[in-house]
C-alpha positions as CSV (number, residue, x, y, z in Angstrom):
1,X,0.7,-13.1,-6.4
2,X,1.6,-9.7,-6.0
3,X,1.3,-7.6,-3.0
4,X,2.0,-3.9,-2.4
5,X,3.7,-2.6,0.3
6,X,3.9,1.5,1.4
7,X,7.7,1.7,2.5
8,X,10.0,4.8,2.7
9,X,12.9,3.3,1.1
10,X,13.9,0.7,-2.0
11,X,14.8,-2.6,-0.5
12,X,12.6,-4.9,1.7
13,X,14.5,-3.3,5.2
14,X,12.9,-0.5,4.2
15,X,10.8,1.2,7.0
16,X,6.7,1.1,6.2
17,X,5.1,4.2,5.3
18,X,2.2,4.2,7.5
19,X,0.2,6.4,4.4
20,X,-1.2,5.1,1.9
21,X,-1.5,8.2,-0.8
22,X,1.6,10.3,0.5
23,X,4.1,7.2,0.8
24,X,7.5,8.0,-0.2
25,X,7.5,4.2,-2.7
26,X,5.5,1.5,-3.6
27,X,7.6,-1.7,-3.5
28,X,5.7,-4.3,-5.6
29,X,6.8,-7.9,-4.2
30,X,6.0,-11.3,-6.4
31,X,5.4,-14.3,-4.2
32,X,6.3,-16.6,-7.0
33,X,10.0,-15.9,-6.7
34,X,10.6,-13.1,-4.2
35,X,11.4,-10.8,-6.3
36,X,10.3,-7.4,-6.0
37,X,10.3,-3.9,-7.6
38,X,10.1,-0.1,-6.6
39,X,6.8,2.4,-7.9
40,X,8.3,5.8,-7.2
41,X,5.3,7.6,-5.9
42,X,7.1,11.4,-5.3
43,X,4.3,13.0,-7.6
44,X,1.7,12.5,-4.5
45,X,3.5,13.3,-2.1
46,X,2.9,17.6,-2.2
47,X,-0.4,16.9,-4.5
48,X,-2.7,19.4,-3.1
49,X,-5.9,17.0,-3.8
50,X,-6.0,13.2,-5.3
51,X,-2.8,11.6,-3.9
52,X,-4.7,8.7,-3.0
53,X,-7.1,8.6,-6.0
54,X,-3.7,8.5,-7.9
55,X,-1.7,6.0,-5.7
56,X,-4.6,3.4,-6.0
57,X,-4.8,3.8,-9.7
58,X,-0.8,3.2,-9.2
59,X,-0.9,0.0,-7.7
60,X,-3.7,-1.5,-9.3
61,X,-2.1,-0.8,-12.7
62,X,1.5,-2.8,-11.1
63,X,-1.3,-5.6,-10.9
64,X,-1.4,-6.3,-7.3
65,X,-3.9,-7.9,-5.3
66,X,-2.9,-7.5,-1.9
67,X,-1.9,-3.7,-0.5
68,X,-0.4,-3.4,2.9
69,X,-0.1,-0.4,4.4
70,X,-0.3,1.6,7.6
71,X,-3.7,3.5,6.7
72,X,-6.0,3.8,3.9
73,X,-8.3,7.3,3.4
74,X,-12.6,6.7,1.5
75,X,-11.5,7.7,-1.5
76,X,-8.2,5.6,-2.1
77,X,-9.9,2.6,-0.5
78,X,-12.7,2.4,-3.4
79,X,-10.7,2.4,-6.2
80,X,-8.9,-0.8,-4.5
81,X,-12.0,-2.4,-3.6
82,X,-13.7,-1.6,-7.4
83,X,-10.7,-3.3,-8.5
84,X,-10.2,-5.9,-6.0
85,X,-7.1,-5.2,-4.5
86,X,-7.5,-7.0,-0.6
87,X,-6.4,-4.5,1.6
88,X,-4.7,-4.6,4.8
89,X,-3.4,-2.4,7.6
90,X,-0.7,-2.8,9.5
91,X,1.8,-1.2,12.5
92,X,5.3,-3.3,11.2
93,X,8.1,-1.6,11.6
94,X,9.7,-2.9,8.3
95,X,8.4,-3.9,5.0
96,X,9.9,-7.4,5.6
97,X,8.2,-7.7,9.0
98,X,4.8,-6.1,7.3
99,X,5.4,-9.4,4.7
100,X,6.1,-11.8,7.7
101,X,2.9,-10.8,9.7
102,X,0.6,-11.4,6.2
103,X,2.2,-14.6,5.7
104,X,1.5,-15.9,9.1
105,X,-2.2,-14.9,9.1
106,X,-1.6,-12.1,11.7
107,X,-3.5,-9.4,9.6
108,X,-7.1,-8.8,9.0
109,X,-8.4,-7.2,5.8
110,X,-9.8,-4.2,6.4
111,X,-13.9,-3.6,4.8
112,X,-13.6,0.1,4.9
113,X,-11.6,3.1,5.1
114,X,-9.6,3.5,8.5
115,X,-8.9,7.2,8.0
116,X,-11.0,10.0,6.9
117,X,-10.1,11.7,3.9
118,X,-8.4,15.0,3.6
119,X,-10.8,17.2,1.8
120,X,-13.9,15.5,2.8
């Protein structure tokens, strides 16, 4: 399985980005073997309109099916949900302590949008 993580750097001690369309990276982690991979994400981070439109698309086109992150805006959120990418939210520190609290059960799934969007 592979789950998304918002992070502002390119390892797994990388702090979490708490955005979800304006994160610096999207590290793409495989449970299978642990391995994971970086999605640069620098395009959304000035967009004037859509960075969260676009970032979705991003990580459901690296095939993941989890997404944890610190928030999630409407508009990013139902392009995850069309395309069933679970999505959680959470207050870790690190990506590696984001992964830990998943894997223990410790986060909920969230059923809707936990911030309002920015051009509503």
């Amino acid at each position: 399985m592979k789950i998304v993580l918002t992070a502002n750097g390119h390892d797994l001690n990388a702090s979490l980005d708490s955005r979800f369309g304006r994160a610096a990276n999207f590290l793409v982690y495989d449970t299978e073997d642990g391995s994971f991979s970086v999605l640069d994400n620098q395009q959304n981070l000035n967009a004037a309109q859509g960075a969260g439109i676009q970032a979705a698309q991003a990580v459901v086109a690296s095939g993941a099916e989890i997404l944890l992150t610190g928030h999630c805006g409407p508009k990013a959120f139902r392009v995850l949900q069309a395309a069933g990418v679970r999505t959680y939210t959470t207050g870790a520190a690190t990506v590696t302590a984001a992964l830990e609290e998943f894997k223990a059960g410790k986060l909920a799934e969230i059923q809707s949008a936990d911030v309002e969007g920015h051009w509503v």
